[in-house]
C-alpha positions as CSV (number, residue, x, y, z in Angstrom):
1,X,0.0,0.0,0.0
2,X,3.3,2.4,0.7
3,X,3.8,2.5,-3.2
4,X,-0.1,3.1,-3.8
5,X,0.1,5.9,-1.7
6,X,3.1,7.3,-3.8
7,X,1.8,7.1,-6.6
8,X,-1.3,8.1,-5.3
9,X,0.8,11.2,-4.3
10,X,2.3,11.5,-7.4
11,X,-0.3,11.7,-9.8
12,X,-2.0,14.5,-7.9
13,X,1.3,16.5,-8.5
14,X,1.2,15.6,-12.0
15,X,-2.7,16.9,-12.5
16,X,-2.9,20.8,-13.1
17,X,-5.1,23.5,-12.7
18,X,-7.5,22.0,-15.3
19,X,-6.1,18.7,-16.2
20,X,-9.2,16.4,-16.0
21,X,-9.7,12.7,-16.3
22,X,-12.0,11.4,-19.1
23,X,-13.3,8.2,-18.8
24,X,-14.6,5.1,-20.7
25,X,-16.6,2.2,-20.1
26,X,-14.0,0.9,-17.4
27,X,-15.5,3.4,-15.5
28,X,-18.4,3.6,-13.1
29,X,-20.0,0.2,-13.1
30,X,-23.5,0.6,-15.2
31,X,-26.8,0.6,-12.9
32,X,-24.8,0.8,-9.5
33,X,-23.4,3.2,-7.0
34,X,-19.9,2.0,-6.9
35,X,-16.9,2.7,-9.0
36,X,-14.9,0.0,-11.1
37,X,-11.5,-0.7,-9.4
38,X,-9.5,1.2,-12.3
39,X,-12.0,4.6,-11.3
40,X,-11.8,3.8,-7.2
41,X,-8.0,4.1,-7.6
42,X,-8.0,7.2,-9.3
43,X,-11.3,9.1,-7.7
44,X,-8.7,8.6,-4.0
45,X,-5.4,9.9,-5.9
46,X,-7.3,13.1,-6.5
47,X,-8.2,12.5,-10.2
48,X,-11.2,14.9,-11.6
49,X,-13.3,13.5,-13.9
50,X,-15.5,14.8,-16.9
51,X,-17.5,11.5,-17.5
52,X,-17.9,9.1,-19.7
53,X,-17.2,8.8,-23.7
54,X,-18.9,7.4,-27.0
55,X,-18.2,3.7,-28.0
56,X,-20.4,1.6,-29.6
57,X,-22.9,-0.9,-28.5
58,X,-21.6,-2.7,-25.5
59,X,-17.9,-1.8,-27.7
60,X,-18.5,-4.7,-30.3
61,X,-16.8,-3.5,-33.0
62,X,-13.3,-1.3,-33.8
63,X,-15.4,1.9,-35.1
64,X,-17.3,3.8,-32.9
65,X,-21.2,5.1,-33.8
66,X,-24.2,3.6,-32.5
67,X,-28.0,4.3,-33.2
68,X,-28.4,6.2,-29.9
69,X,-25.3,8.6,-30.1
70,X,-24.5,8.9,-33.5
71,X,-20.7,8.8,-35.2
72,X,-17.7,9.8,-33.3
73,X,-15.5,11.5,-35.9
74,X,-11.8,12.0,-36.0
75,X,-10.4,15.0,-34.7
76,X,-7.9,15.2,-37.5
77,X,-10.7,14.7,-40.1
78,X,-14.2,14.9,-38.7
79,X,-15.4,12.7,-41.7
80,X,-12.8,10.1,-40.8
81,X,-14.0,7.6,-38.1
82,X,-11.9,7.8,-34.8
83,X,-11.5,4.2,-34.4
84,X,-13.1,2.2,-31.4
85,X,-14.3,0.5,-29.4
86,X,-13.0,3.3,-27.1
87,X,-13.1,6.4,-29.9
88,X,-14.7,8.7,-27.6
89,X,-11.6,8.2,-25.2
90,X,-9.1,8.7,-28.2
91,X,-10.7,11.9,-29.8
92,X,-11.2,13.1,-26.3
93,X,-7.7,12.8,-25.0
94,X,-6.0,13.8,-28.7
95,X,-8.3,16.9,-28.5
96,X,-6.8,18.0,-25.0
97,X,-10.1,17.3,-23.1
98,X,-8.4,15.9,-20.5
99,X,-4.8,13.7,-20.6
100,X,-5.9,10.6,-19.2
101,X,-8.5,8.5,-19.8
102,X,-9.8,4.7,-19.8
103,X,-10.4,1.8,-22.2
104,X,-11.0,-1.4,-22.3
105,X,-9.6,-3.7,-25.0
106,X,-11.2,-6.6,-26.1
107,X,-10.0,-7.1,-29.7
108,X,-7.9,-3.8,-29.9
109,X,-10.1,-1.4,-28.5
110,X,-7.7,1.0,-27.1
111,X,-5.1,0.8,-29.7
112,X,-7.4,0.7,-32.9
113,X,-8.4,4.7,-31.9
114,X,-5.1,5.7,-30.2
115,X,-3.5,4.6,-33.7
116,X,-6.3,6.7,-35.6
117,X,-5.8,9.4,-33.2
118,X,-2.1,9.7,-32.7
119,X,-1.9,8.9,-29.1
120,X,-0.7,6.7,-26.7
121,X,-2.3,3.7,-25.5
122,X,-1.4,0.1,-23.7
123,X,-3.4,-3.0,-23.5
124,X,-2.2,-3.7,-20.3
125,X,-1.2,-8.0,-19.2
126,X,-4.2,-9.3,-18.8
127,X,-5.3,-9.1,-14.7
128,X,-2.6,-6.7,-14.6
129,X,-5.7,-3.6,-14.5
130,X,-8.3,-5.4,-12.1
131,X,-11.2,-5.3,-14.1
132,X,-15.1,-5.1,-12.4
133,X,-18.0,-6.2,-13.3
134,X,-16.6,-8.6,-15.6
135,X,-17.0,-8.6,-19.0
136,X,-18.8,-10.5,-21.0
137,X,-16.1,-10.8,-23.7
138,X,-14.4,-12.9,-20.8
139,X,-10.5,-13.2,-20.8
140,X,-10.2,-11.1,-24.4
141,X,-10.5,-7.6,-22.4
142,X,-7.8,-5.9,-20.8
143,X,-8.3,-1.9,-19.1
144,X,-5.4,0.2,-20.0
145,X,-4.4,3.7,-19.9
146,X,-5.2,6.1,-23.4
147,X,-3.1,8.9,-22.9
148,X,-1.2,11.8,-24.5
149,X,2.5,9.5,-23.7
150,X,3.8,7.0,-22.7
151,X,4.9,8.4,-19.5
152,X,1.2,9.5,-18.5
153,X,0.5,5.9,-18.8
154,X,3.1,4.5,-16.5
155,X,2.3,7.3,-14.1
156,X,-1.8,6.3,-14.7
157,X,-0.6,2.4,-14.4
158,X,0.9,3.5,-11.0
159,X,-2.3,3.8,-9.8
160,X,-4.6,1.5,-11.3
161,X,-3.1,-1.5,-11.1
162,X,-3.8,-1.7,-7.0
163,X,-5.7,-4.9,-6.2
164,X,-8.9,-5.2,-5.6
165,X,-11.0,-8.5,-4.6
166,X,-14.3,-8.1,-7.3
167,X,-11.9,-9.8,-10.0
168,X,-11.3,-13.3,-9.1
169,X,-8.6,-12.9,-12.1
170,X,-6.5,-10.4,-11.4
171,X,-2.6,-10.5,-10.8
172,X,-0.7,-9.8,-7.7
173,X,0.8,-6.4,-7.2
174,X,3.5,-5.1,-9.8
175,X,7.0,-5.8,-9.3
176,X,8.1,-2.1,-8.6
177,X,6.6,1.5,-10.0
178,X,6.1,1.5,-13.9
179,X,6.9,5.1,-13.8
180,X,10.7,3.9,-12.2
181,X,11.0,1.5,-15.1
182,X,10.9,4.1,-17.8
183,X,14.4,4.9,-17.1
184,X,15.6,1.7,-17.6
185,X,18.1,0.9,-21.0
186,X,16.5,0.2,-24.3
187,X,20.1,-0.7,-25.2
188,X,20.5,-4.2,-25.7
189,X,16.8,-5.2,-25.8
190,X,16.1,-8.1,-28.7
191,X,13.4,-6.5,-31.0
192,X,11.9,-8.7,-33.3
193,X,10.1,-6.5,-36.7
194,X,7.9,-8.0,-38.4
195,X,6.3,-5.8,-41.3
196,X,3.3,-8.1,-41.7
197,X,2.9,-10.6,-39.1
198,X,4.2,-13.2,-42.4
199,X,0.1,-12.9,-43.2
200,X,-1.2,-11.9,-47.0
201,X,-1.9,-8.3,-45.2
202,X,-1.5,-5.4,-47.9
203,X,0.0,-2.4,-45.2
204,X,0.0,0.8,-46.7
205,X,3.1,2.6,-47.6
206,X,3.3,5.3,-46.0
207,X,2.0,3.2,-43.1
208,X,5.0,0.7,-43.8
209,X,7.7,3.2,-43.9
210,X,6.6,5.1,-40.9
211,X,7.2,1.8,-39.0
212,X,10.4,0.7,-40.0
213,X,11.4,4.2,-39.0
214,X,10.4,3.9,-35.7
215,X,12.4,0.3,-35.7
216,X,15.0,1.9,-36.9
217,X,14.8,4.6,-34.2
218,X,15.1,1.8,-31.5
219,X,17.9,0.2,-33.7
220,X,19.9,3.7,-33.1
221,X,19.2,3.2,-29.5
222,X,21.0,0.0,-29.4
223,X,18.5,-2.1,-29.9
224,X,19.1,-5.5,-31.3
225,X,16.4,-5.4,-34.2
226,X,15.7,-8.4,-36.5
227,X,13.1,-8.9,-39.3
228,X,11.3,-11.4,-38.6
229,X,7.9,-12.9,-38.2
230,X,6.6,-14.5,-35.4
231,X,5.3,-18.2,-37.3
232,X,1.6,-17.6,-36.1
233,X,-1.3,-18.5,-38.3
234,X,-4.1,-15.5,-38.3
235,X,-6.7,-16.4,-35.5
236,X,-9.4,-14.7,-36.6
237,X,-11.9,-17.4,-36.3
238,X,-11.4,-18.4,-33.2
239,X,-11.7,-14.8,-32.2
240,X,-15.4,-14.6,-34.2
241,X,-16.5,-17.5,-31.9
242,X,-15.2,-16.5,-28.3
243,X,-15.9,-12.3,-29.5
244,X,-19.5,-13.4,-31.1
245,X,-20.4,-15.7,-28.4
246,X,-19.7,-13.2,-25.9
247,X,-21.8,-10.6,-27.7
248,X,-24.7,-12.9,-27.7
249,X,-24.5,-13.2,-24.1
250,X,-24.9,-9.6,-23.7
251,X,-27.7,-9.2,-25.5
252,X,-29.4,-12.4,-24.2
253,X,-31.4,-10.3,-21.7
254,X,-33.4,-8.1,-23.8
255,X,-36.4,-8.3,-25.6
256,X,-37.4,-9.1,-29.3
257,X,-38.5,-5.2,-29.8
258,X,-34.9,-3.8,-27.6
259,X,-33.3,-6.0,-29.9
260,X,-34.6,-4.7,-33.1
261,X,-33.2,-1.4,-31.8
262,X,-29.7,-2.6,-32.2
263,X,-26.7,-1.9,-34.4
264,X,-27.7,-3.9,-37.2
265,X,-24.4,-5.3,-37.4
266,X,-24.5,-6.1,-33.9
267,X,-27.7,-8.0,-34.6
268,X,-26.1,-9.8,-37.3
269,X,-22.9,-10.8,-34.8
270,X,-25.3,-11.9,-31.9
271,X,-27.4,-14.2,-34.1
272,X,-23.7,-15.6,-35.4
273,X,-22.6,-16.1,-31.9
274,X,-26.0,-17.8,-30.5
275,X,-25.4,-20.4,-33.1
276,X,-22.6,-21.6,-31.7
277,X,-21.9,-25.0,-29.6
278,X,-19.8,-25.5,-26.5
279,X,-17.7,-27.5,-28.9
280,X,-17.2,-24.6,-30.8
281,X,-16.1,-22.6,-27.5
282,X,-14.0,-24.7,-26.4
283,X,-12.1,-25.5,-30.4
284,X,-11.4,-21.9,-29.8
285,X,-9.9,-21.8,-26.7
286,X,-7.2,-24.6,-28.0
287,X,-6.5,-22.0,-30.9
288,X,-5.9,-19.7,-28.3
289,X,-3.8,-21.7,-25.8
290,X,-1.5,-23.1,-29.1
291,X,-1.1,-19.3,-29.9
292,X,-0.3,-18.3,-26.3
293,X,2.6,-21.0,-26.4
294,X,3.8,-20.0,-29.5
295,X,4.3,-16.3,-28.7
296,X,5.0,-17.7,-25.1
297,X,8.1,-19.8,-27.2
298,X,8.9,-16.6,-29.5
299,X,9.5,-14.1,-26.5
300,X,12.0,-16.1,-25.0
301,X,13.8,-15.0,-28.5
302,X,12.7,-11.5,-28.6
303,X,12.0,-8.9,-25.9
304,X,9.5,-7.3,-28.5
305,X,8.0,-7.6,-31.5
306,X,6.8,-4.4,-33.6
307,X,4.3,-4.2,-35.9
308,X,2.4,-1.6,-37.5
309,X,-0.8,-0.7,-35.6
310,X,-3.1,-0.4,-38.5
311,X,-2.0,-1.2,-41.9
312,X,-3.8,1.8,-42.6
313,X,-5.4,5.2,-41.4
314,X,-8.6,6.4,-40.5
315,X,-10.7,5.4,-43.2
316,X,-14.8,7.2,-43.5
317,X,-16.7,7.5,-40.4
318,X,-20.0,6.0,-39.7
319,X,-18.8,2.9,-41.7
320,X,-17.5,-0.9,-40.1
321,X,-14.8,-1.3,-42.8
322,X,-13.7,0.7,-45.3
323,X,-15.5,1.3,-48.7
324,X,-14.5,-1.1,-51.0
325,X,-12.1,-3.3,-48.9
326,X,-13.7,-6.5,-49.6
327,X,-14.1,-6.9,-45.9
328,X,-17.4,-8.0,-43.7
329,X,-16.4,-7.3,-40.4
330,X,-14.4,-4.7,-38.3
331,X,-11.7,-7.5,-37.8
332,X,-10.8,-7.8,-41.1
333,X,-9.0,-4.3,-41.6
334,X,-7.4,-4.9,-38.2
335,X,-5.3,-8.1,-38.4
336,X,-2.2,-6.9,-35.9
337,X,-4.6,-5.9,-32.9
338,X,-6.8,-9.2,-31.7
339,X,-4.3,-11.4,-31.5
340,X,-2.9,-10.4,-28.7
341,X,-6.2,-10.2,-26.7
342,X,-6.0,-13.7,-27.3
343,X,-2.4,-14.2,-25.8
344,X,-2.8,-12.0,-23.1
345,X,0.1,-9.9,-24.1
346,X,0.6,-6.6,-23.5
347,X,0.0,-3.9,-26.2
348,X,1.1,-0.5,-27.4
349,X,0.4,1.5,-30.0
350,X,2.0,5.3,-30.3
351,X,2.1,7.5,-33.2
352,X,5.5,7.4,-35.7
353,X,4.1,10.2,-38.4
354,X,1.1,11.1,-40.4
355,X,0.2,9.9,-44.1
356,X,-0.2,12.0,-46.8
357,X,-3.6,13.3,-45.6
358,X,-2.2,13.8,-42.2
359,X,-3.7,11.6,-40.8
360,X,-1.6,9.7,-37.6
361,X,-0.1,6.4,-38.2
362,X,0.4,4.4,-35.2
363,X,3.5,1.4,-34.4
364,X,2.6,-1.6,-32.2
365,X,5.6,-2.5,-29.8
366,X,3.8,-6.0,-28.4
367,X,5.6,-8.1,-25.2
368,X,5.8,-10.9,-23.5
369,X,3.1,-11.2,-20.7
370,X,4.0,-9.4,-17.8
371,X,6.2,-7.1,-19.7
372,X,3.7,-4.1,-19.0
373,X,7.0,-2.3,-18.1
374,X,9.4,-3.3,-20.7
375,X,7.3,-1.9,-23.5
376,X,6.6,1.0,-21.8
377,X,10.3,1.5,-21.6
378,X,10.7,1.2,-25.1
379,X,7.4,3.6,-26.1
380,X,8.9,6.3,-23.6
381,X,12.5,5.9,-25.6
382,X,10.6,6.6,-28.7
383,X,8.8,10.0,-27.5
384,X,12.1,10.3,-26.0
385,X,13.7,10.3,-29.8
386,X,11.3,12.2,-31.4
387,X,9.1,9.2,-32.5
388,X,5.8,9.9,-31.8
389,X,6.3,13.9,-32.5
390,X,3.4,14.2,-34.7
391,X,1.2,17.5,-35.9
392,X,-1.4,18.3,-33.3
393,X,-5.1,18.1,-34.6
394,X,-6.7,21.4,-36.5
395,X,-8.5,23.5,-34.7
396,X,-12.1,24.0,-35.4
397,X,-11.2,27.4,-37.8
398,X,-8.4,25.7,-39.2
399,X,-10.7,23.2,-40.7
């Protein structure tokens, strides 16, 4: 408790006159009069908060508009879509609302907007956030910090990660303070880049070369950094059947007529994942345990492995996938982001330049679980370099 209460103490030296806390659905728990842990810990270390931000339906997909609150746009392009499940947290934080906020990610839900947004966010080791009420999504979500750097993160996972008994699942307390570990050496670290996860993925180029300039940013650093891919097949379907079943279960509670008020596409998800058997479940969960011990097996390699976020930028808003993809579903333009939810790894994404639109392009540094402060080291070397230094959004009259 000591190091709670420092950082505790810490974060309400860090918050100005002014600096505010916005918050996403890891916030207060819906329907009660009780915080989630990740809010508890932050409400007694002083943090002010201005609510809660847009997602979509119960965050089912990586865009964010729903029926009831419209389309959250990008603040570097209103008519681009700010990415979800956790764009209201993104646009928010990237338009200087407030530096810190929440997300939960259950398929890539924090790193899918930061990336769109050009700001910082980590999927956190899963249990490493204690996470309450639990989700239905099960073991894919992770809370994590969105935030304007990679130090506001550390200094945010300072304080969220304190225990708390309403999840069954969480880990014991960190090793030491994440905000300590940003000093460490990049120097040395074994990087492994791999431009495509070896998957058929077309990645933009602009989006390609943005990346290997931030690998060879951490190469400068002393980094050991080898191309290479990881020898994973692309999970996707095994994410469709735990992601789809979960969203089913969600939804079980309501009514034929509340259901017709849904998110088509939600509705089209839910009726996919009803129609699925325990078998199915549980041929899914082997996927994901043979992944987990393959990146489990490639981590004792590599320290990291970088990918690009996004293979590309913010495509139109008010759209699942962009116009003229090919693709169905949200997961198909998003291949680098879900598996990782599977693995439990932790996740995160920073910006490493804009396109040709300006529009942010965001670099995945991914580690091996319980390396929450490792790839925090590395972001924080990259703002350190000049990395992430990206244009800030237009303002409203420069539009």
């Amino acid at each position: 408790m000591a190091a709670q209460h420092g950082a505790f103490a810490r974060l309400q030296g860090r918050l100005q006159d002014g600096d505010q806390i916005v918050g996403e659905r890891a916030g207060a728990v819906a329907g009660r009069r009780e915080d989630a842990p990740s809010v508890a810990r932050l409400r007694e270390s002083g943090a002010v908060f201005v609510g809660k931000t847009t997602t979509p339906e119960f965050g089912w997909k990586g865009v964010t508009d729903s029926p009831r609150h419209g389309v959250t746009g990008n603040p570097y392009d209103p008519g681009r879509t700010a990415g979800g499940s956790s764009g209201g947290s993104a646009a928010a934080v990237a338009l200087g609302a407030g530096p810190l906020s929440l997300g939960t990610d259950g398929g890539g839900s924090v790193r899918i907007p930061a990336s769109f947004c050009g700001i910082f966010a980590l999927k956190a080791t899963y249990g490493r956030v204690p996470l309450y009420p639990a989700s239905p999504f099960g073991t894919l979500a992770h809370v994590g910090p969105m935030t304007r750097d990679a130090a506001d993160a550390a200094l945010m996972m300072d304080v969220i990660c304190g225990p708390d008994w309403r999840d069954w699942s969480q880990l014991g307390p960190a090793a030491g303070s994440f905000r300590t570990e940003l000093a460490g050496p990049v120097s040395g670290l074994r990087v492994a880049y791999s431009p495509s996860l070896g998957w058929d993925v077309p990645v933009a180029p602009e989006v390609a070369a943005a990346v290997r300039g931030a690998v060879d940013t951490l190469a400068g650093l002393g980094a050991s950094v080898e191309e290479i891919d990881p020898g994973i097949a692309d999970p996707v379907e095994a994410f469709h059947t735990l992601w789809f079943s979960g969203a089913a279960r969600v939804v079980e509670h309501l009514g034929e007529a509340d259901r017709a008020l849904l998110d088509p596409g939600l509705q089209e998800i839910c009726a996919q994942g009803a129609g699925y058997s325990a078998l199915d479940y549980l041929a899914a969960v082997d996927t994901r345990m043979a992944l987990g011990q393959a990146m489990g097996r490639f981590h004792s390699a590599y320290d990291l492995l970088v990918t690009p976020t996004e293979p590309i930028t913010a495509f139109e808003a008010g759209a699942e996938v962009p116009a003229g993809s090919g693709h169905t579903r949200w997961t198909g333009w998003t291949p680098f982001t879900y598996p990782f939810n599977l693995t439990q790894q932790p996740a995160a994404t920073l910006p490493c330049g804009v396109d040709g639109d300006g529009m942010p392009i965001g670099v995945q540094l991914v580690g091996a679980r319980h390396a929450d402060a490792l790839v925090l080291r590395a972001a924080h070397a990259l703002y350190e370099a000049g990395t992430a230094r990206i244009p800030a959004p237009p303002t409203p009259a420069g539009r």
